[in-house]
PDB file of N, CA, C, O and CB in Angstrom:
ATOM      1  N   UNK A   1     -31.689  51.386  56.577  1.00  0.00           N
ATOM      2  CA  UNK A   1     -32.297  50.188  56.021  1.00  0.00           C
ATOM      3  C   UNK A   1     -31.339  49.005  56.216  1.00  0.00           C
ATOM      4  O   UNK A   1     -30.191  49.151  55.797  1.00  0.00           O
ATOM      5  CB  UNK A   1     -32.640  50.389  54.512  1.00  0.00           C
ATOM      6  N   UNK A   2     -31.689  47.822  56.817  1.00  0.00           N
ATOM      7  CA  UNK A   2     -31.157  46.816  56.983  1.00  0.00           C
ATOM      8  C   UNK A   2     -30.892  46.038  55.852  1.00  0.00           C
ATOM      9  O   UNK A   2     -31.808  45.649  55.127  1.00  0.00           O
ATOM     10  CB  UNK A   2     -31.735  46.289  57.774  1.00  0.00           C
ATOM     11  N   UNK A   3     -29.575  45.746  55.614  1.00  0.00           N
ATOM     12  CA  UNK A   3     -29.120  44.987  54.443  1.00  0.00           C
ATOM     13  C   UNK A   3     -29.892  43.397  54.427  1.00  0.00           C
ATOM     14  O   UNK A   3     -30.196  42.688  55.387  1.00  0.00           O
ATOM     15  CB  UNK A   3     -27.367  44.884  54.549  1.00  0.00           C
ATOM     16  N   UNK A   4     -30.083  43.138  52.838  1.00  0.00           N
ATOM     17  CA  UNK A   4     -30.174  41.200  52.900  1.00  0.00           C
ATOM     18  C   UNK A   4     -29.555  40.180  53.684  1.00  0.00           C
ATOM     19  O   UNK A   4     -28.667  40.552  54.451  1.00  0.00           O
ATOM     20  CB  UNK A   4     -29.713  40.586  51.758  1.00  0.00           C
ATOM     21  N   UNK A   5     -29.729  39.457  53.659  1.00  0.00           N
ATOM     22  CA  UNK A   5     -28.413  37.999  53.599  1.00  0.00           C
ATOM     23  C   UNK A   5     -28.500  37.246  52.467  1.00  0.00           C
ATOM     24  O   UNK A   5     -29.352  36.416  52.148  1.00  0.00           O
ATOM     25  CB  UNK A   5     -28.554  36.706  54.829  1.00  0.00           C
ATOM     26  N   UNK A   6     -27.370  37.686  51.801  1.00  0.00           N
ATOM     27  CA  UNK A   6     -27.303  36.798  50.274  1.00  0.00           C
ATOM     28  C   UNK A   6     -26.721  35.919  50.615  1.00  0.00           C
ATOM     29  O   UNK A   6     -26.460  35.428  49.517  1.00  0.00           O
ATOM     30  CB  UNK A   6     -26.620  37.299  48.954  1.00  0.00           C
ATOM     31  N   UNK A   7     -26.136  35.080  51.544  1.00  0.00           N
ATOM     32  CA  UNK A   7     -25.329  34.259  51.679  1.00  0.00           C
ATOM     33  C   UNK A   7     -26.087  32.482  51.412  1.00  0.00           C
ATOM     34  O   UNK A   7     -27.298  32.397  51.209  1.00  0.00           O
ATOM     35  CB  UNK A   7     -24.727  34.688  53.098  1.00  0.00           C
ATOM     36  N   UNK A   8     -25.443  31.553  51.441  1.00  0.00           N
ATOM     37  CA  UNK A   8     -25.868  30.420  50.943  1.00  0.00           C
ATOM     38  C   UNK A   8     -26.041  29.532  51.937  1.00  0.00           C
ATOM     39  O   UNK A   8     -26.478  28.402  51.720  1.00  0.00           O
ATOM     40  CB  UNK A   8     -25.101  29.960  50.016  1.00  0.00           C
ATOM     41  N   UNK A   9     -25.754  29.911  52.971  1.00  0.00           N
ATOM     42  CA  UNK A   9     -25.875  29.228  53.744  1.00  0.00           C
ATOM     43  C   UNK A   9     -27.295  29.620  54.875  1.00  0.00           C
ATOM     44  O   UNK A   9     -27.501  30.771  55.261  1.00  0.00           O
ATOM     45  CB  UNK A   9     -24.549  29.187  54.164  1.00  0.00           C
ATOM     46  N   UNK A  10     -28.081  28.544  55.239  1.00  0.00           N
ATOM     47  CA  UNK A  10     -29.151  29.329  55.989  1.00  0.00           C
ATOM     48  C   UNK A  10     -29.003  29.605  57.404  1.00  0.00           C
ATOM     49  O   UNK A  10     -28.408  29.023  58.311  1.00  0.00           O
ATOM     50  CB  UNK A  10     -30.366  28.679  55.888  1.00  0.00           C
ATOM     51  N   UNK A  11     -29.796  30.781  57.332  1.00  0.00           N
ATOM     52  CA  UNK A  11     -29.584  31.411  58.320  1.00  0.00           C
ATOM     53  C   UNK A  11     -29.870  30.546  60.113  1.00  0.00           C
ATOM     54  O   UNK A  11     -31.034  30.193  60.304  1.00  0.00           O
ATOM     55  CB  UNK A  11     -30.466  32.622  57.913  1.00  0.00           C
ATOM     56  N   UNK A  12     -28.997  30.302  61.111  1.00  0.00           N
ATOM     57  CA  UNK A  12     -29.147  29.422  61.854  1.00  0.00           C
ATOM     58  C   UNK A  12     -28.437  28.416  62.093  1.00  0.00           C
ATOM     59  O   UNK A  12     -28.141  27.944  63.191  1.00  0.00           O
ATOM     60  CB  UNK A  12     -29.928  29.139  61.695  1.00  0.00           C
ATOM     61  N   UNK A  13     -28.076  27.980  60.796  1.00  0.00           N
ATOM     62  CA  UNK A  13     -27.493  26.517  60.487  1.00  0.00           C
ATOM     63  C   UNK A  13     -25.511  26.611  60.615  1.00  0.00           C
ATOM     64  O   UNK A  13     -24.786  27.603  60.555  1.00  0.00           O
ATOM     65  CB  UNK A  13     -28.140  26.037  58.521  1.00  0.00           C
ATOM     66  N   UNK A  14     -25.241  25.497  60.759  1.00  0.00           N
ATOM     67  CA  UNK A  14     -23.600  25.610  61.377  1.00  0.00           C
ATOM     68  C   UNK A  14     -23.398  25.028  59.930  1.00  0.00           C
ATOM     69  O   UNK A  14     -24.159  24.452  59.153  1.00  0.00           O
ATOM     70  CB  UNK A  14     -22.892  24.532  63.080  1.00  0.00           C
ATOM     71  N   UNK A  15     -21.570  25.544  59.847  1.00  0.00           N
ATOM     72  CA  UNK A  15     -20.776  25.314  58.889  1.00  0.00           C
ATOM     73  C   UNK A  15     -20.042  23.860  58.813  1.00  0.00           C
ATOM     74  O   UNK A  15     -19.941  23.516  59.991  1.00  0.00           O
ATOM     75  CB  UNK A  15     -19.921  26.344  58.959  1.00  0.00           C
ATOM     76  N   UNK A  16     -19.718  23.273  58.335  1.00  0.00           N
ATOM     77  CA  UNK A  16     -18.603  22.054  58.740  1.00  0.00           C
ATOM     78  C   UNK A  16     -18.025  22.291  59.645  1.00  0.00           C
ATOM     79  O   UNK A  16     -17.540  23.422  59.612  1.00  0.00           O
ATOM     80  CB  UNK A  16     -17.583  21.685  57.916  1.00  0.00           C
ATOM     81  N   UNK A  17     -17.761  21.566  60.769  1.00  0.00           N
ATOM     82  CA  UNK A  17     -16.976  21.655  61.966  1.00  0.00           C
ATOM     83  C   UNK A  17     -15.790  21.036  61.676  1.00  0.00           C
ATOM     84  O   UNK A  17     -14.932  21.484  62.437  1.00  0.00           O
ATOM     85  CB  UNK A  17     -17.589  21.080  63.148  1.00  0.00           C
ATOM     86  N   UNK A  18     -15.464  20.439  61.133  1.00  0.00           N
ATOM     87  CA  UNK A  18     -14.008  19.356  60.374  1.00  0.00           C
ATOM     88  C   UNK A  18     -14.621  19.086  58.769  1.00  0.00           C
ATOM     89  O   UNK A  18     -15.235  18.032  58.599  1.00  0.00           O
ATOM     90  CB  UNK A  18     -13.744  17.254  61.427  1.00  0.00           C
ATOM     91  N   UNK A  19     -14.476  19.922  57.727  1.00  0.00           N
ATOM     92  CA  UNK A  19     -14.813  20.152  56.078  1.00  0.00           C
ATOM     93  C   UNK A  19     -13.870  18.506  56.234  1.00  0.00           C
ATOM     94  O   UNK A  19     -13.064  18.062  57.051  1.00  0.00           O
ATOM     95  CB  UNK A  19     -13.953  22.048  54.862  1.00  0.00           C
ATOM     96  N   UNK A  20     -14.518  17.978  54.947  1.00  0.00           N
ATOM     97  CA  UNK A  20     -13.659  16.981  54.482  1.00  0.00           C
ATOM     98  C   UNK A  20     -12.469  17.037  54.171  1.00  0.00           C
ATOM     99  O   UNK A  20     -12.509  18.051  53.475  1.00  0.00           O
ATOM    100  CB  UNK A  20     -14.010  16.551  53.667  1.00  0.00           C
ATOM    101  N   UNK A  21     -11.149  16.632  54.152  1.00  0.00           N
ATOM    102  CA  UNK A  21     -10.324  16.867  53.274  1.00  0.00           C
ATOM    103  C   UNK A  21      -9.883  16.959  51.852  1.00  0.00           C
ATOM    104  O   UNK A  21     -10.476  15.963  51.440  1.00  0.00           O
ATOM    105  CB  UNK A  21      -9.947  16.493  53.560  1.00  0.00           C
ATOM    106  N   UNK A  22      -9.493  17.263  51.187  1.00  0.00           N
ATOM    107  CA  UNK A  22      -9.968  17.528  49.416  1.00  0.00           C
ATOM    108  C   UNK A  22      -8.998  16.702  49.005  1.00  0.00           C
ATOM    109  O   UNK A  22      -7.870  16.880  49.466  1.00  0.00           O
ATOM    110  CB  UNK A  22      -9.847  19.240  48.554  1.00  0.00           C
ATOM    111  N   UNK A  23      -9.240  15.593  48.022  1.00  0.00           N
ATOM    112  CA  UNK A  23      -9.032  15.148  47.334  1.00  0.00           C
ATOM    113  C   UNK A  23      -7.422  14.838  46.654  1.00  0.00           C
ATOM    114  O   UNK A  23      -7.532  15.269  45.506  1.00  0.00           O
ATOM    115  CB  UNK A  23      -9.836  15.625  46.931  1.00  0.00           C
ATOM    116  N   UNK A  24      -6.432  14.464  46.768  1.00  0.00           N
ATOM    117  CA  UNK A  24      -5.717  14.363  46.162  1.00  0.00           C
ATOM    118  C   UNK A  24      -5.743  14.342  44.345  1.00  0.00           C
ATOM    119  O   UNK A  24      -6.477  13.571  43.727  1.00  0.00           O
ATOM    120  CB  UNK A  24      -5.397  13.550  46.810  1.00  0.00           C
ATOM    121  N   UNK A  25      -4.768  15.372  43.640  1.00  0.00           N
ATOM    122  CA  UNK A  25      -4.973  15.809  42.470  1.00  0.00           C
ATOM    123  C   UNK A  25      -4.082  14.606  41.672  1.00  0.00           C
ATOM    124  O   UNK A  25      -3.430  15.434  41.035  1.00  0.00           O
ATOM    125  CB  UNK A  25      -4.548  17.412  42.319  1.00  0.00           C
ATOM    126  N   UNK A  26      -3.637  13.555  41.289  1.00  0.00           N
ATOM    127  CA  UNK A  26      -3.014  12.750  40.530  1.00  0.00           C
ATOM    128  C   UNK A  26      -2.361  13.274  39.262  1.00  0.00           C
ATOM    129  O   UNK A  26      -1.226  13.199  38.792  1.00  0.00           O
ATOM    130  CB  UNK A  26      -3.841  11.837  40.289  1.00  0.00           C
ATOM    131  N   UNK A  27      -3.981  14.063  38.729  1.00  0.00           N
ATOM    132  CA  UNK A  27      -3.617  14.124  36.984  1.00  0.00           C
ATOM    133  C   UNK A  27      -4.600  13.337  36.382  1.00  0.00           C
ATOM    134  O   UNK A  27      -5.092  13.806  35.355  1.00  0.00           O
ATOM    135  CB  UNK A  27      -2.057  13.457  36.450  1.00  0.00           C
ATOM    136  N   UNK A  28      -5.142  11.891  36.902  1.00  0.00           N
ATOM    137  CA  UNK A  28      -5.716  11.043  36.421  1.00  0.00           C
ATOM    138  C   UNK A  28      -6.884  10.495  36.834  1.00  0.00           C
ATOM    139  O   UNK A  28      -6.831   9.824  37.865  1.00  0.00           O
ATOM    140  CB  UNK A  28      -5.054  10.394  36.319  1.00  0.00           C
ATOM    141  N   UNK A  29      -8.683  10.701  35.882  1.00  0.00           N
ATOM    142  CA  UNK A  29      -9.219  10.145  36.868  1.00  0.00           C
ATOM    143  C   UNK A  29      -9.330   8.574  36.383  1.00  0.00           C
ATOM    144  O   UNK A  29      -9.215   7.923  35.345  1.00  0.00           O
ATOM    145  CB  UNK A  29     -10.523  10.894  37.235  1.00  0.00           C
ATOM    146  N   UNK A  30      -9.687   8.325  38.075  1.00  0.00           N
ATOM    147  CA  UNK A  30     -10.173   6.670  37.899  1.00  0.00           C
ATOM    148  C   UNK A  30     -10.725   6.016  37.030  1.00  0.00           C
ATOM    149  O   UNK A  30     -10.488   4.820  36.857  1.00  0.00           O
ATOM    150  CB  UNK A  30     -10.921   6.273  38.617  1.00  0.00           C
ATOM    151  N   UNK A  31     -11.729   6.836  36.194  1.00  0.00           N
ATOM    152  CA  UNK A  31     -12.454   6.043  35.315  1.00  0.00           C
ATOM    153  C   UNK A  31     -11.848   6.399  33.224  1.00  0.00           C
ATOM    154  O   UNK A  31     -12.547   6.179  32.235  1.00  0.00           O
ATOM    155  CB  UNK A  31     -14.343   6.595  35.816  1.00  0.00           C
ATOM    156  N   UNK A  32     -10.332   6.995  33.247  1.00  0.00           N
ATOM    157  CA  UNK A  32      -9.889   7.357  32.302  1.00  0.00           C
ATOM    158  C   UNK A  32      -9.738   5.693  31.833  1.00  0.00           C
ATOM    159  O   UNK A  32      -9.333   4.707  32.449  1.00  0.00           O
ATOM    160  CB  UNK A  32      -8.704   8.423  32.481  1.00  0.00           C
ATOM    161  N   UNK A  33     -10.190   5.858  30.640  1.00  0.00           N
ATOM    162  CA  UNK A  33      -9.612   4.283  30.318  1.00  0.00           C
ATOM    163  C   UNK A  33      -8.813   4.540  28.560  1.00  0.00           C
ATOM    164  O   UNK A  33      -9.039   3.701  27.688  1.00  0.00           O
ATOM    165  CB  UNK A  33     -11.378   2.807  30.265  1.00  0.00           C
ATOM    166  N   UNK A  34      -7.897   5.792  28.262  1.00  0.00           N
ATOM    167  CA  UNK A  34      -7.783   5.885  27.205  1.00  0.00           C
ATOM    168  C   UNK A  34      -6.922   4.930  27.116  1.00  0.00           C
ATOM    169  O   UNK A  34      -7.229   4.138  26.225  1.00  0.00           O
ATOM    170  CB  UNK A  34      -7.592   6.978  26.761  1.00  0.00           C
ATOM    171  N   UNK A  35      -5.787   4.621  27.773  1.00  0.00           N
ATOM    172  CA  UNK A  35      -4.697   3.653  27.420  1.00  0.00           C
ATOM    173  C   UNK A  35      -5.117   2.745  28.154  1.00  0.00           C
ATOM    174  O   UNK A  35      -4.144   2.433  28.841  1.00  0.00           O
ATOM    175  CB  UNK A  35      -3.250   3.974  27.637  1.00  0.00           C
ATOM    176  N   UNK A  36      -6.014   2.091  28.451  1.00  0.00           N
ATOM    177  CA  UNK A  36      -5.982   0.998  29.148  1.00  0.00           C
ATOM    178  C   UNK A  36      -7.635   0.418  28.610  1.00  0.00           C
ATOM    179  O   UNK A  36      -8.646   0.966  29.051  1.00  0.00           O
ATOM    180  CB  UNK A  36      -5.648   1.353  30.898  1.00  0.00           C
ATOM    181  N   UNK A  37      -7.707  -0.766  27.599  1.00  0.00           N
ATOM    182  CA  UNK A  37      -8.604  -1.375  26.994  1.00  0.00           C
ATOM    183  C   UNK A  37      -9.260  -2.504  28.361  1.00  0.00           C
ATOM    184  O   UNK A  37     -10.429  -2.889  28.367  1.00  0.00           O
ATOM    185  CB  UNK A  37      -7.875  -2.056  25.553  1.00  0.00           C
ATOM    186  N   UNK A  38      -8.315  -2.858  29.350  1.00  0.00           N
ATOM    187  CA  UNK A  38      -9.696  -3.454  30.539  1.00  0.00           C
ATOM    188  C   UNK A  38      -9.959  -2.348  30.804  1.00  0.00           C
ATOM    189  O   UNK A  38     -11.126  -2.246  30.426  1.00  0.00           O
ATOM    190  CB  UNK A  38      -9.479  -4.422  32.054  1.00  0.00           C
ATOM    191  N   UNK A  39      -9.598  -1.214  31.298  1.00  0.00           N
ATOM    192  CA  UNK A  39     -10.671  -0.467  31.906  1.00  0.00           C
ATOM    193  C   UNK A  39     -11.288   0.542  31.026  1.00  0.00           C
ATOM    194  O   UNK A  39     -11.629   1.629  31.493  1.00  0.00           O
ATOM    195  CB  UNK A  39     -10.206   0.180  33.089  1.00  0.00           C
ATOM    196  N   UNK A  40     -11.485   0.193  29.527  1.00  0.00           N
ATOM    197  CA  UNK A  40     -12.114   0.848  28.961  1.00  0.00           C
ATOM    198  C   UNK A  40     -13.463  -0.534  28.455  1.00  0.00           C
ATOM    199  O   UNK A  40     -14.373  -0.370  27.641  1.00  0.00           O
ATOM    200  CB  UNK A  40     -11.093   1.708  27.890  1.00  0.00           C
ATOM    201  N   UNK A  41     -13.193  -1.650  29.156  1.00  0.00           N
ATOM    202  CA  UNK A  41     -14.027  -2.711  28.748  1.00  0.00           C
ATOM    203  C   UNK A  41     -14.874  -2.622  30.228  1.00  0.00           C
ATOM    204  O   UNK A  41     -16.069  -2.886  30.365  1.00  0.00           O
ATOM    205  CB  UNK A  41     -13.148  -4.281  28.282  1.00  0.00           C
ATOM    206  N   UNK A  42     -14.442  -2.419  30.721  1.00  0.00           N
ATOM    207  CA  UNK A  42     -15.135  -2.408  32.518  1.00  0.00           C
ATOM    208  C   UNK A  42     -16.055  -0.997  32.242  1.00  0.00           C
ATOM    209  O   UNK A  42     -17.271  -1.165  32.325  1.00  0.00           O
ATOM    210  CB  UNK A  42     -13.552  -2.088  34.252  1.00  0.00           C
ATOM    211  N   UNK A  43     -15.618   0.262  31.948  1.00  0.00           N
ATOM    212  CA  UNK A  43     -16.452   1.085  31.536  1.00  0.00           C
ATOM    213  C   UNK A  43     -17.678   1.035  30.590  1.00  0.00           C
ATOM    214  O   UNK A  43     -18.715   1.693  30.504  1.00  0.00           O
ATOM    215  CB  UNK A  43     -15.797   1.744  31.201  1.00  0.00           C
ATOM    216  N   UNK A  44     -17.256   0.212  30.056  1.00  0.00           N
ATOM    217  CA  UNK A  44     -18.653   0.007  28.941  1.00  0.00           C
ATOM    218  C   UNK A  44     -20.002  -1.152  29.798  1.00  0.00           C
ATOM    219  O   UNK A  44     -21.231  -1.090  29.767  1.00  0.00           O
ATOM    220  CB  UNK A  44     -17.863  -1.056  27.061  1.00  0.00           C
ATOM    221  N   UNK A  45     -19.112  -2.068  30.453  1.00  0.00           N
ATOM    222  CA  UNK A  45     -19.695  -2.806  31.004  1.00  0.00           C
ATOM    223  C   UNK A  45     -20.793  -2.427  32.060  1.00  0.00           C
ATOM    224  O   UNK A  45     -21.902  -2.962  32.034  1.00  0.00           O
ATOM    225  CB  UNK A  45     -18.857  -3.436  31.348  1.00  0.00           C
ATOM    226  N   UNK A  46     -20.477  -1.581  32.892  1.00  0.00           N
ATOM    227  CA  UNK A  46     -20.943  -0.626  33.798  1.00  0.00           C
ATOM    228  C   UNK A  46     -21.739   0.654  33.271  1.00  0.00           C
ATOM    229  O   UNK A  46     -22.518   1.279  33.992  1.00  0.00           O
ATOM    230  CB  UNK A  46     -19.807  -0.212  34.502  1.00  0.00           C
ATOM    231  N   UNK A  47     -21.444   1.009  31.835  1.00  0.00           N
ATOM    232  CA  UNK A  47     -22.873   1.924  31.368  1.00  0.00           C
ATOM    233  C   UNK A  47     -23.528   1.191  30.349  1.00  0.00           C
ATOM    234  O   UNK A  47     -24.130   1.739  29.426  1.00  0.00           O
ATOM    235  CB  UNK A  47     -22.587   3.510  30.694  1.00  0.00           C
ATOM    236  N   UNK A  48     -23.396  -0.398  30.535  1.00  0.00           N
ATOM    237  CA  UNK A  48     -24.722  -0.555  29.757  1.00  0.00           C
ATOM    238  C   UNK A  48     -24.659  -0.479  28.097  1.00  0.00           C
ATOM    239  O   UNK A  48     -25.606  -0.501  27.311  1.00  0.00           O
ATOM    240  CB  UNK A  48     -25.695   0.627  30.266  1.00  0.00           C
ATOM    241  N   UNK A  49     -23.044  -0.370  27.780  1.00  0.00           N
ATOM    242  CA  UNK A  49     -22.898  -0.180  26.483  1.00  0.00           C
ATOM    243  C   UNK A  49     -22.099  -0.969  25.565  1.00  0.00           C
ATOM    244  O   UNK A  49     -21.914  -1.974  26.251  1.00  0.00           O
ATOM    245  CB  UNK A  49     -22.549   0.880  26.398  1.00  0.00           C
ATOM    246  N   UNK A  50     -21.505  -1.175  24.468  1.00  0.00           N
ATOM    247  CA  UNK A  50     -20.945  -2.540  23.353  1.00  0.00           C
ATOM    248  C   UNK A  50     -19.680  -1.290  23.010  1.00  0.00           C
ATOM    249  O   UNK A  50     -19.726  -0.117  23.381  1.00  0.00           O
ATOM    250  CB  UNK A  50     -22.396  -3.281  21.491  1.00  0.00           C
ATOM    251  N   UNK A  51     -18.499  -1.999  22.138  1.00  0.00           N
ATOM    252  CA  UNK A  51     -17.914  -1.250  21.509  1.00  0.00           C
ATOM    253  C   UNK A  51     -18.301  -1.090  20.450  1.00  0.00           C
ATOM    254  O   UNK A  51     -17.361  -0.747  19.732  1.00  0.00           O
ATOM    255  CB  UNK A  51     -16.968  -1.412  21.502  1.00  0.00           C
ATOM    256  N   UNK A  52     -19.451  -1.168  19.785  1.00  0.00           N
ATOM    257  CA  UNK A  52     -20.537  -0.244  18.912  1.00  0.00           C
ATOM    258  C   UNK A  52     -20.940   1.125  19.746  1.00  0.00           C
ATOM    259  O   UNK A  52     -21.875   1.798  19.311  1.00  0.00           O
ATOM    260  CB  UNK A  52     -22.081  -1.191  18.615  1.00  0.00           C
ATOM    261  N   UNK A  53     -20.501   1.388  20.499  1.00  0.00           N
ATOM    262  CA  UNK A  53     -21.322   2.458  20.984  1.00  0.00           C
ATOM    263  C   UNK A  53     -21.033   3.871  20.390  1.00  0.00           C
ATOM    264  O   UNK A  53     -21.874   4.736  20.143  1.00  0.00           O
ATOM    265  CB  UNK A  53     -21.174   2.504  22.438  1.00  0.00           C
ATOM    266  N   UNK A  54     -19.744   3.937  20.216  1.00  0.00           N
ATOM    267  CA  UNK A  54     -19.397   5.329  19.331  1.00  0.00           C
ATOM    268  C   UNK A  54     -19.480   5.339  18.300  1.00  0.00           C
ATOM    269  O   UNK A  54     -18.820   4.526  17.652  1.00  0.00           O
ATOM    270  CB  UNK A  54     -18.324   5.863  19.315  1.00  0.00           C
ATOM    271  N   UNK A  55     -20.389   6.326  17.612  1.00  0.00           N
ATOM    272  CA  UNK A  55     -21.044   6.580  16.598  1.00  0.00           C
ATOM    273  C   UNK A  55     -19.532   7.310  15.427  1.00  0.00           C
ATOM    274  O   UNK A  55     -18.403   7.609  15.817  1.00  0.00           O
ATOM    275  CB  UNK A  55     -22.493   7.670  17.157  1.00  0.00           C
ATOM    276  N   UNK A  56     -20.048   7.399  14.089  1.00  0.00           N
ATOM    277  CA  UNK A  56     -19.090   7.887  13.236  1.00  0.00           C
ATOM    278  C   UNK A  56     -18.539   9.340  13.993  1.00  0.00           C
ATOM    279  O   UNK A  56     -17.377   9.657  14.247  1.00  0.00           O
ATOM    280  CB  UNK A  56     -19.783   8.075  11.688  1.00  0.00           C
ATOM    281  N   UNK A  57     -19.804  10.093  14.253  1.00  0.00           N
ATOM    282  CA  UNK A  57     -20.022  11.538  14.196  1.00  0.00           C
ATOM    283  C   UNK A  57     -19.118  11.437  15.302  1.00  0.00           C
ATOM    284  O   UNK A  57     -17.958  11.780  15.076  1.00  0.00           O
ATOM    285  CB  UNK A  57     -21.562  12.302  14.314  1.00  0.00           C
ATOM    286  N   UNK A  58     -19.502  10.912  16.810  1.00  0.00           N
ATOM    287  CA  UNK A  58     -18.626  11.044  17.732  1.00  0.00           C
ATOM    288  C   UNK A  58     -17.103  10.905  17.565  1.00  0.00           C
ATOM    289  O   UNK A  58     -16.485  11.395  18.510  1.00  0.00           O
ATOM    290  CB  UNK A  58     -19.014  10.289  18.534  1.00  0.00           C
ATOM    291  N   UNK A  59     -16.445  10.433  16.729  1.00  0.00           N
ATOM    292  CA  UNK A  59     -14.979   9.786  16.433  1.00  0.00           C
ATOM    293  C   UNK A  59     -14.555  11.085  15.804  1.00  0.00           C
ATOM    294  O   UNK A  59     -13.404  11.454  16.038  1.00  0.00           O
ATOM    295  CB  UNK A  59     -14.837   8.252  15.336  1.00  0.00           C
ATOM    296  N   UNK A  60     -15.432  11.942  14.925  1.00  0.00           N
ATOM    297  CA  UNK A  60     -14.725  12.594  14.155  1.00  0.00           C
ATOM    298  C   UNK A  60     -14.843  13.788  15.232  1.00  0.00           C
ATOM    299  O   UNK A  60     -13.798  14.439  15.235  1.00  0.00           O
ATOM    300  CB  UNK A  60     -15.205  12.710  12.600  1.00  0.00           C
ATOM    301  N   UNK A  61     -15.586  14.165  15.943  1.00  0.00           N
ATOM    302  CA  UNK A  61     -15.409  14.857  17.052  1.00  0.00           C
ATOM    303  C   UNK A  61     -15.048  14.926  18.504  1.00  0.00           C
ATOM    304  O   UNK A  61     -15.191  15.724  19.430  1.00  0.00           O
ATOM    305  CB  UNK A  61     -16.046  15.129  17.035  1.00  0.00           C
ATOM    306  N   UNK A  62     -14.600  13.926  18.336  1.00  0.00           N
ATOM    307  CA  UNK A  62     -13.256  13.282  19.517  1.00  0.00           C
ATOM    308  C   UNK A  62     -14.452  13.520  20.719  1.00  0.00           C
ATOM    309  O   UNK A  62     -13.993  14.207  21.632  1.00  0.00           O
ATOM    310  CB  UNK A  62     -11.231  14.550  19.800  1.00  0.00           C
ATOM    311  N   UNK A  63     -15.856  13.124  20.933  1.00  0.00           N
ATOM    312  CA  UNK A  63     -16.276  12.843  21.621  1.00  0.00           C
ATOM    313  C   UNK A  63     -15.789  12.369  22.913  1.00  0.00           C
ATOM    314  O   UNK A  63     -14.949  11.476  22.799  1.00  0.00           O
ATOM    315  CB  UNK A  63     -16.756  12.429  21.117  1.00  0.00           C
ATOM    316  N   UNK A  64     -16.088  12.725  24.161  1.00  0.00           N
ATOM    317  CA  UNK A  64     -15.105  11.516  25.197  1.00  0.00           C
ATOM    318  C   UNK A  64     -14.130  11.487  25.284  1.00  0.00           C
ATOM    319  O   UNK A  64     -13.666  10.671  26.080  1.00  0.00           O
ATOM    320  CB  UNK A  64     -15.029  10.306  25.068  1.00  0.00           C
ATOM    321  N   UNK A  65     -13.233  12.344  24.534  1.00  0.00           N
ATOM    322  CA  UNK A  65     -11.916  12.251  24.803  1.00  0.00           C
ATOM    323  C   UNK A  65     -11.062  13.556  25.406  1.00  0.00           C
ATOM    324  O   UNK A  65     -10.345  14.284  24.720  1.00  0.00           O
ATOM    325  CB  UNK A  65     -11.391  11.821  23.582  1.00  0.00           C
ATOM    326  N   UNK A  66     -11.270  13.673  26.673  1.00  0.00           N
ATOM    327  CA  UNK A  66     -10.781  15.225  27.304  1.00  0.00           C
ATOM    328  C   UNK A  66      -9.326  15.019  27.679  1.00  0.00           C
ATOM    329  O   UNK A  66      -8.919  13.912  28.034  1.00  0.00           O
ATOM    330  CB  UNK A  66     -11.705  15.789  28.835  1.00  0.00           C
ATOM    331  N   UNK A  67      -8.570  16.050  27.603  1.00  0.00           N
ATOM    332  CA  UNK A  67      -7.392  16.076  28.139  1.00  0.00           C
ATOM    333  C   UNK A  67      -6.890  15.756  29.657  1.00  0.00           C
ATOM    334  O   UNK A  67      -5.696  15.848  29.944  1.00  0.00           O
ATOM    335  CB  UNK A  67      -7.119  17.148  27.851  1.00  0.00           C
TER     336      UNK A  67
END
């Protein structure tokens, strides 16, 4: 009995011939604005939101704030 092809890729189709290169890792992304109030004012600006936007509940659950 002839096995499946579970594979993800379809059958026929070519792989990346030159994959992108990946990303340089910093530590930091671009849009972190914890220490930095312009770019936590440029962030709000760009989703459309006030510094009303965080709610009580969110503050006490450190909402938004990832390591």
């Amino acid at each position: 009995m002839k096995r499946a092809n579970h594979s993800t890729q379809l059958q026929g189709s070519e792989k990346h011939k030159n994959p992108p290169a990946p990303a340089a890792q910093t530590g930091k992304n671009e849009h972190d604005a914890r220490e930095d109030e312009r770019k936590l004012a440029e962030n709000q600006q760009d989703l459309g939101v006030g510094g009303d936007h965080k709610t009580e509940d969110m503050e006490e659950g450190h909402r938004g704030t990832f390591p």
